[in-house]
BALOBA-1460 file (C-alpha; in Angstrom, 3 decimals):
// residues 234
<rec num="1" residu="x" x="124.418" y="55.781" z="155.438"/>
<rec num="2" residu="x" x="121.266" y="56.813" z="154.476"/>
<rec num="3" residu="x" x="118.668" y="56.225" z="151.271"/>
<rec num="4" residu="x" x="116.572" y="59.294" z="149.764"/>
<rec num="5" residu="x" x="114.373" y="59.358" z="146.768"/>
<rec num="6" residu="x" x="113.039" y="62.446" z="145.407"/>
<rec num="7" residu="x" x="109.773" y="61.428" z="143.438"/>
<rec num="8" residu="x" x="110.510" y="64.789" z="140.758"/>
<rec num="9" residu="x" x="113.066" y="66.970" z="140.163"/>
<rec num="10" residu="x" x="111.297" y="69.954" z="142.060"/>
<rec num="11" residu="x" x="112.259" y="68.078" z="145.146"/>
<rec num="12" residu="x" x="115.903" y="67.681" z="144.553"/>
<rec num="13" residu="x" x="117.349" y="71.064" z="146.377"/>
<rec num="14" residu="x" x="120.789" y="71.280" z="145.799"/>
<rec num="15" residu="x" x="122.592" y="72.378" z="148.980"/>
<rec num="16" residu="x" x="120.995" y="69.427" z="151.141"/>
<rec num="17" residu="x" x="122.660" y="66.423" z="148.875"/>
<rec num="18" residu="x" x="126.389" y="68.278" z="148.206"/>
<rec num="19" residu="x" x="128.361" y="65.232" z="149.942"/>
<rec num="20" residu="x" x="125.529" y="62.247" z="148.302"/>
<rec num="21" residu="x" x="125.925" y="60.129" z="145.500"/>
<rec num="22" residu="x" x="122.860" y="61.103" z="143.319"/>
<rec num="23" residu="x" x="121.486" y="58.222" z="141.252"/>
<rec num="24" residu="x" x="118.965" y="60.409" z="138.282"/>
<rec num="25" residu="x" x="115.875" y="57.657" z="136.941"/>
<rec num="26" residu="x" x="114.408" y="58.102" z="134.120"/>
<rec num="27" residu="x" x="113.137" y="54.512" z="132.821"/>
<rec num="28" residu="x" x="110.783" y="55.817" z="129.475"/>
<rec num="29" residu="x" x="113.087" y="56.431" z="128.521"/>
<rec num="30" residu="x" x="116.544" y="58.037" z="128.442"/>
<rec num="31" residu="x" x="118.532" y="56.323" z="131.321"/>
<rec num="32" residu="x" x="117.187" y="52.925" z="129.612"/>
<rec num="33" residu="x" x="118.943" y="54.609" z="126.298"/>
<rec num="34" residu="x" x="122.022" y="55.853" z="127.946"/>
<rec num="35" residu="x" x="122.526" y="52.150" z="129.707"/>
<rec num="36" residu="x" x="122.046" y="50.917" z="126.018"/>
<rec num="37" residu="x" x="124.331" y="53.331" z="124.339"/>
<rec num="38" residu="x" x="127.119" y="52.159" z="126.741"/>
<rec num="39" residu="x" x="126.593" y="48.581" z="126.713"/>
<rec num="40" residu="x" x="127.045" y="49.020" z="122.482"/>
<rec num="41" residu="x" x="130.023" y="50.947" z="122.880"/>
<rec num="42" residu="x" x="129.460" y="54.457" z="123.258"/>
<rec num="43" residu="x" x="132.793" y="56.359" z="124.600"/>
<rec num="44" residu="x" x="130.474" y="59.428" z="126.152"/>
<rec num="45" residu="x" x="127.490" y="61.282" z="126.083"/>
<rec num="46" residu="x" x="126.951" y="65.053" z="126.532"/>
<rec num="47" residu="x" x="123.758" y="65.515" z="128.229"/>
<rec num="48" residu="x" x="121.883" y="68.982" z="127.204"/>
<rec num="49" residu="x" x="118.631" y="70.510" z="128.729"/>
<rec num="50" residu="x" x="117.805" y="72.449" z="124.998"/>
<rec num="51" residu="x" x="117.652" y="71.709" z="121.382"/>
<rec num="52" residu="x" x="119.869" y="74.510" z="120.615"/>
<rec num="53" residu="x" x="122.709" y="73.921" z="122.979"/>
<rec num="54" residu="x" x="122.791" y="69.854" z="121.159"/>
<rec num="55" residu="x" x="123.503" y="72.121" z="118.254"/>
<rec num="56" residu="x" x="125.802" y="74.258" z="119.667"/>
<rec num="57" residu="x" x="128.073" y="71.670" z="121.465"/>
<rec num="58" residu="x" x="128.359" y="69.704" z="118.023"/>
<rec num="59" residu="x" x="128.984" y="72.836" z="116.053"/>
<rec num="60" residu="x" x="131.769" y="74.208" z="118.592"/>
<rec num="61" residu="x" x="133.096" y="71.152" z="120.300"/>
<rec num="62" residu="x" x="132.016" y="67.793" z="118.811"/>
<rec num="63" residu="x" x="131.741" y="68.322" z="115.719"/>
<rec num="64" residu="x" x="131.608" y="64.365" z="114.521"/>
<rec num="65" residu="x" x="128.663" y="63.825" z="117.307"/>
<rec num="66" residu="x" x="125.545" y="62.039" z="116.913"/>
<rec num="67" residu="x" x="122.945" y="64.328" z="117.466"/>
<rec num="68" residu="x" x="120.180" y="62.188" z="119.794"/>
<rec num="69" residu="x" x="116.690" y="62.963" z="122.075"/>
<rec num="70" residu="x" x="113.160" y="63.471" z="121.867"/>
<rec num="71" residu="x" x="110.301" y="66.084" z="122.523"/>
<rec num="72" residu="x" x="107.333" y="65.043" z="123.491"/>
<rec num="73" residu="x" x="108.552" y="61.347" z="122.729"/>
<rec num="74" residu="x" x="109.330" y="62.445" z="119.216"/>
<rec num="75" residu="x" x="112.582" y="62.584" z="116.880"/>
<rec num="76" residu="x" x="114.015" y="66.133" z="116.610"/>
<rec num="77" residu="x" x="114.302" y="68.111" z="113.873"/>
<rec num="78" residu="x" x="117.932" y="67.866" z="112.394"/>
<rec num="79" residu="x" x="118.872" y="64.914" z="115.063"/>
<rec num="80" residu="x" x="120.145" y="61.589" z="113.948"/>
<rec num="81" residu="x" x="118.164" y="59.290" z="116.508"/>
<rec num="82" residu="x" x="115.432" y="59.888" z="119.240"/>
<rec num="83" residu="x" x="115.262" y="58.606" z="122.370"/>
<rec num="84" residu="x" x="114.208" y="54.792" z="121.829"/>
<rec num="85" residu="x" x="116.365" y="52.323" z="123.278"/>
<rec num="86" residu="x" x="116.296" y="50.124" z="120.016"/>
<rec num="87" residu="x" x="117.752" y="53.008" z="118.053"/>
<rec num="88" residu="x" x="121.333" y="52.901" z="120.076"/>
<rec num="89" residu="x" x="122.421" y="49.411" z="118.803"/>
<rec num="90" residu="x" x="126.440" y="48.770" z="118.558"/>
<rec num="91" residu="x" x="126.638" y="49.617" z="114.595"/>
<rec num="92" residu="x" x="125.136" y="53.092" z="115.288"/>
<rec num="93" residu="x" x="126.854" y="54.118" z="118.723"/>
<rec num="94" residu="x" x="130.473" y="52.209" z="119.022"/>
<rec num="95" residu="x" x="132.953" y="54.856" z="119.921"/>
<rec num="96" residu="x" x="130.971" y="56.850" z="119.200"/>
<rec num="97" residu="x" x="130.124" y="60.599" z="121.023"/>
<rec num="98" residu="x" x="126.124" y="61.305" z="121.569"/>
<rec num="99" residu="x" x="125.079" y="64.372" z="122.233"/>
<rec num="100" residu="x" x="121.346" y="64.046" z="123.877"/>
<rec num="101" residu="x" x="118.617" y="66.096" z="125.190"/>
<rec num="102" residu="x" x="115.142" y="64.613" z="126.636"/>
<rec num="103" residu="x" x="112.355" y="66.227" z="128.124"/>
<rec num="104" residu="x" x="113.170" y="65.183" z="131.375"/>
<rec num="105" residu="x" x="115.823" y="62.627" z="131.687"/>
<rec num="106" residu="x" x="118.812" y="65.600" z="130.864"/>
<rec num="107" residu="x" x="116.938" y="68.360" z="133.097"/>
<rec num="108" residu="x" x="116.987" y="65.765" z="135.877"/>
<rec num="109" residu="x" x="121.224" y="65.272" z="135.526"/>
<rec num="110" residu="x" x="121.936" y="68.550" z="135.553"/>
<rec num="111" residu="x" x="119.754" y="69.504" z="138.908"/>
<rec num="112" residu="x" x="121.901" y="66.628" z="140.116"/>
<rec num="113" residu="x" x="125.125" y="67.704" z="138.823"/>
<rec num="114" residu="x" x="126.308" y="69.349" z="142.274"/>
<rec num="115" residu="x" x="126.117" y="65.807" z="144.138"/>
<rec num="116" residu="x" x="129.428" y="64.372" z="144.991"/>
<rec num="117" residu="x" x="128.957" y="61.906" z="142.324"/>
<rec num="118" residu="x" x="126.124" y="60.915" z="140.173"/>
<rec num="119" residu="x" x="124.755" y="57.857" z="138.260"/>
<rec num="120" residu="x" x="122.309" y="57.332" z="136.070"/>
<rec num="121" residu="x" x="120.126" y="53.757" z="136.657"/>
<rec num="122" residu="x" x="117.052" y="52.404" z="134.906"/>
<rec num="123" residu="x" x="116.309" y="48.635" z="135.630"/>
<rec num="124" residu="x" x="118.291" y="47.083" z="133.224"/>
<rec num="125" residu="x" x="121.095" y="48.192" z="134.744"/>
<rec num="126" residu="x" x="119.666" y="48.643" z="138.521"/>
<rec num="127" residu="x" x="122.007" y="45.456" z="139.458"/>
<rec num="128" residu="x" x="125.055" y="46.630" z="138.748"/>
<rec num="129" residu="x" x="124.570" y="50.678" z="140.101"/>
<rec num="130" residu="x" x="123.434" y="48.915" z="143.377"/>
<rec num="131" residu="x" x="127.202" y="47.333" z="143.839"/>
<rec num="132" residu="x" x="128.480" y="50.238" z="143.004"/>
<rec num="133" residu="x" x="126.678" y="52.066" z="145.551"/>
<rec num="134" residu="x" x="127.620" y="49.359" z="147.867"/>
<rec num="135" residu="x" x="131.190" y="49.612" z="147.299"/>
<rec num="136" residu="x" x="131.458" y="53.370" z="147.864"/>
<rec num="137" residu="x" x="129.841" y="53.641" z="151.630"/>
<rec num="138" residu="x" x="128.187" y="56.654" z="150.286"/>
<rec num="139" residu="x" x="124.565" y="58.361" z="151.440"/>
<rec num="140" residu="x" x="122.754" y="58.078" z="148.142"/>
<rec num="141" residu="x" x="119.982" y="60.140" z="146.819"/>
<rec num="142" residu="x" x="117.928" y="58.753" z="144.368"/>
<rec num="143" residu="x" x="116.607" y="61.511" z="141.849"/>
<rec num="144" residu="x" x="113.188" y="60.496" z="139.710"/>
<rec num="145" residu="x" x="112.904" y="62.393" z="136.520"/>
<rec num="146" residu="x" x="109.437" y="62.168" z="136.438"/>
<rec num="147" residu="x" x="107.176" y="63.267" z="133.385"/>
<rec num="148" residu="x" x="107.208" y="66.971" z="133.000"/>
<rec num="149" residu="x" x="107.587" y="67.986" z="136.208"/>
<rec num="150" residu="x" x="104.632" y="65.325" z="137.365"/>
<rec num="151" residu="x" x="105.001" y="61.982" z="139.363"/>
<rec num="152" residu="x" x="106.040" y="58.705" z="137.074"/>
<rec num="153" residu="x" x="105.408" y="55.261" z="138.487"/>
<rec num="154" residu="x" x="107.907" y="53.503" z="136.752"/>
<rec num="155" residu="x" x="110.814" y="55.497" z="137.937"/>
<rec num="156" residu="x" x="109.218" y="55.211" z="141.133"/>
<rec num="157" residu="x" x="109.061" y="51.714" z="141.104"/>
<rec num="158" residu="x" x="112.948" y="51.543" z="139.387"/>
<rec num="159" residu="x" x="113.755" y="53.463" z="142.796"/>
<rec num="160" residu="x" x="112.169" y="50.996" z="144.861"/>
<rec num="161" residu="x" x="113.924" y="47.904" z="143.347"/>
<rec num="162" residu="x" x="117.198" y="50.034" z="144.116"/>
<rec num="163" residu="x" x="116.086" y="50.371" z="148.015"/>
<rec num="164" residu="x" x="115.177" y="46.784" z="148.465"/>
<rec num="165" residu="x" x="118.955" y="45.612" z="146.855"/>
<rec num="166" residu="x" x="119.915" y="48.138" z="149.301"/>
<rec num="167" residu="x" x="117.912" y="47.886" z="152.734"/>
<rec num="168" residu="x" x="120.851" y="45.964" z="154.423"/>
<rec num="169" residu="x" x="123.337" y="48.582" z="153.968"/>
<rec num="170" residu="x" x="121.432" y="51.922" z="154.607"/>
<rec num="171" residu="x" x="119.066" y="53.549" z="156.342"/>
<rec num="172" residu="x" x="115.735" y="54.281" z="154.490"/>
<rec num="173" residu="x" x="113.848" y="57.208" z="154.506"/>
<rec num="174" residu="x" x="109.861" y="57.229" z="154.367"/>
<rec num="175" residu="x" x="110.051" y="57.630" z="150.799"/>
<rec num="176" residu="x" x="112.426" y="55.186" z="150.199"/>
<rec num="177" residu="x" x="110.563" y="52.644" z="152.390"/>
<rec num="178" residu="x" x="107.444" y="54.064" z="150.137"/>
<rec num="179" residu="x" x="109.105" y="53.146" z="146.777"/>
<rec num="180" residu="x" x="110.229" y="49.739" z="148.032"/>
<rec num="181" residu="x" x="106.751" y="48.580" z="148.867"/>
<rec num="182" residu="x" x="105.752" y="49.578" z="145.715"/>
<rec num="183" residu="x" x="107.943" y="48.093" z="143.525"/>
<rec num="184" residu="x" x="107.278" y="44.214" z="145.875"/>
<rec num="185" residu="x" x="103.554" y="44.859" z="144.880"/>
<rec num="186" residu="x" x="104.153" y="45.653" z="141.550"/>
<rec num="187" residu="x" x="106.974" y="42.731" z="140.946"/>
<rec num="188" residu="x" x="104.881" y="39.631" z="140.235"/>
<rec num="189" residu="x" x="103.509" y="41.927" z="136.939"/>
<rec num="190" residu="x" x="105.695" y="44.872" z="136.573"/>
<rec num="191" residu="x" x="105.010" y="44.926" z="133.033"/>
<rec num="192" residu="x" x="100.766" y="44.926" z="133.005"/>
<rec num="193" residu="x" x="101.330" y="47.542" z="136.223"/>
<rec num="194" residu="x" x="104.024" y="50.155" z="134.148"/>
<rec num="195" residu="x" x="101.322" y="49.752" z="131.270"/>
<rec num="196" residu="x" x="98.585" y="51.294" z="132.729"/>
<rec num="197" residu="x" x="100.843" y="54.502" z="133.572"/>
<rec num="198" residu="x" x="100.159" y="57.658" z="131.948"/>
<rec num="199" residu="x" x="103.113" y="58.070" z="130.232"/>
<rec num="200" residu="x" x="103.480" y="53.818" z="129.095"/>
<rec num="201" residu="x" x="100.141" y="54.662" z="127.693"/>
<rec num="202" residu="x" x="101.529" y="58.202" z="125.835"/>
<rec num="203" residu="x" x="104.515" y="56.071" z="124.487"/>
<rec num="204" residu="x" x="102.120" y="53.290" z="123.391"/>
<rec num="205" residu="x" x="100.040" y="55.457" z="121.187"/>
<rec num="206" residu="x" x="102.873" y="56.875" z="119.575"/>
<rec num="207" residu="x" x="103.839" y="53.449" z="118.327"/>
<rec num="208" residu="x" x="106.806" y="52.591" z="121.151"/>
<rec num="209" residu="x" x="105.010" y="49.773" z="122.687"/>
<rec num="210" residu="x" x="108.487" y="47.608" z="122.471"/>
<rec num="211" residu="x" x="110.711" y="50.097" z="123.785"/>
<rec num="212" residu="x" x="108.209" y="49.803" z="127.212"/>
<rec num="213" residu="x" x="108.664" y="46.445" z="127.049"/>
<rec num="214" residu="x" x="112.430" y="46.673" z="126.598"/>
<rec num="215" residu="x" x="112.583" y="49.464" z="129.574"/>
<rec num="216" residu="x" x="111.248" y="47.232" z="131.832"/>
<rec num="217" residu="x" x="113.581" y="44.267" z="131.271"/>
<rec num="218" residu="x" x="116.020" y="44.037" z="134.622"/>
<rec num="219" residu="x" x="119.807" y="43.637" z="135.099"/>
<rec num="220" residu="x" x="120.429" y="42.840" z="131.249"/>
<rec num="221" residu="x" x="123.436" y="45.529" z="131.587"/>
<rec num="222" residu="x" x="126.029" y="45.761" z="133.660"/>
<rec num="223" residu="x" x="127.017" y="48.794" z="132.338"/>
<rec num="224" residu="x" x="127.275" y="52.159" z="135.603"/>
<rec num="225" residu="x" x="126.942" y="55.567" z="133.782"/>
<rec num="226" residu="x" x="128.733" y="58.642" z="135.773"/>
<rec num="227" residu="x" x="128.051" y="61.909" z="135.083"/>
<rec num="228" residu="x" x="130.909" y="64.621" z="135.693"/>
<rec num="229" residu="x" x="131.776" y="67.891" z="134.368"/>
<rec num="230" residu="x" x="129.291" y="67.711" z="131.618"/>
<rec num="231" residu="x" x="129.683" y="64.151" z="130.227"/>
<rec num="232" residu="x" x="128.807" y="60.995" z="130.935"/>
<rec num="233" residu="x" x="131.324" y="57.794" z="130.464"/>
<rec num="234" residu="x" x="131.829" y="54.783" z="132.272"/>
C-alpha cells in the first residue's frame, strides 16, 4: 500500500487517486472544527465551496441548518458561527445539521470527492483516522488544503504525524518521507514552530490566538469524519 501527500490542492489530479482513500487537512482551521462539531454531537455537515450555495442548500434542503464558515478568517454575513473551533461546543451543534464553507478547507473536499473514500484529519483527531486507515488496507492520499492555493506548514506537519503512525504499514513516497521528517523536527515545540507560520500569524492578529493553540492539541478526539455524496457524518 502506498502513502501520498499532496502539499495543495493544485496537486491533487483526480484520475490518478480514483481507487485511494483521500484524507483532506486543513488544521487552521476547518478539519479542527469539523472534528469538534462531531465530537459535540453534530449528526452531519454539508460542505460548500460558495457563500451562496450555504444559502441555497438551507433555503431548498435544510432548512433548520446552522449556517457556519469564514472568509478570510472572518464570520459571514447572515451565518450563525465562523470557523473557530471554540464556537462548535455541544449546546450549539448536538444533532444538529451545519452547513459550512471555508476558504480552503471545503474547496479541498470536494477536489477529493472522487477518491474511493475520504476523511477529513487535523491532529486532534490524527490518532484515530490513522486506525482507520490501518484497518482498511487501503493506498491513502493525503490532501493538504493549504492557504489559498499556497503551501501551509501546519497541515504539512499534521500530514507528517499521519506518515510516521503509518510507516510500518505502507510504503512512503518522497513527500510523505518529506512531511514525516518535518513533523519529528518540529515535535519537541510544535506549538512555537506552527506560530511563526504565515497563516498562525494571520489568525493571531485577528484575535484567534486560542483557537491555534486548540488546533494544535493531538488525539483529544476520536471522532473519523467521512465525506460521501455531499455530506459528511461519522
Amino acid at each position: 500500500m502506498d502513502l501520498e501527500v499532496c502539499f495543495t490542492p493544485v496537486e491533487y489530479q483526480t484520475k490518478d487517486y480514483e481507487e485511494y482513500t483521500a484524507v483532506v487537512i486543513d488544521v487552521l482551521r476547518a478539519t479542527t472544527s469539523i472534528a469538534t462539531a462531531f465530537s459535540n454531537g453534530c449528526r452531519q455537515i454539508v460542505p460548500v465551496e460558495q457563500v451562496e450555495q450555504a444559502f441555497q442548500n438551507k433555503e431548498q434542503f435544510y432548512p433548520e441548518a446552522i449556517l457556519a464558515g469564514e472568509r478570510k478568517g472572518l464570520l459571514i454575513s447572515g451565518f450563525n458561527l465562523g470557523n473557530s473551533p471554540l464556537e462548535y461546543g455541544r449546546d450549539t451543534v448536538q444533532d444538529q445539521t451545519i452547513i459550512m464553507t471555508t476558504t480552503n478547507g471545503t474547496m479541498a473536499l470536494n477536489k477529493a470527492s472522487g477518491a474511493r473514500k475520504v476523511y477529513t484529519a487535523a491532529f486532534v483527531n490524527a490518532m484515530a483516522v490513522c486506525s482507520k486507515l490501518i484497518q482498511e488496507r487501503r493506498s491513502v492520499v493525503i490532501l493538504c488544503s493549504g492557504t489559498e492555493g499556497r503551501f501551509s506548514v501546519e497541515d504539512a506537519l499534521c500530514a507528517g504525524r499521519i506518515a510516521d503512525q503509518l510507516k510500518e504499514h505502507y510504503h512512503l513516497s518522497d513527500k510523505a518521507l518529506a512531511v514525516r521528517a518535518m513533523y519529528e523536527g518540529c515535535k519537541p515545540d510544535l506549538v512555537a514552530r506552527v506560530d511563526q507560520s504565515s497563516h498562525a500569524l494571520y489568525l493571531t492578529k485577528l484575535g484567534f490566538a486560542d483557537d491555534v493553540k486548540l488546533c494544535l492539541q493531538q488525539d483529544v478526539y476520536s471522532v473519523v469524519p467521512v465525506y460521501s455524496n455531499g455530506v459528511l457524518t461519522l
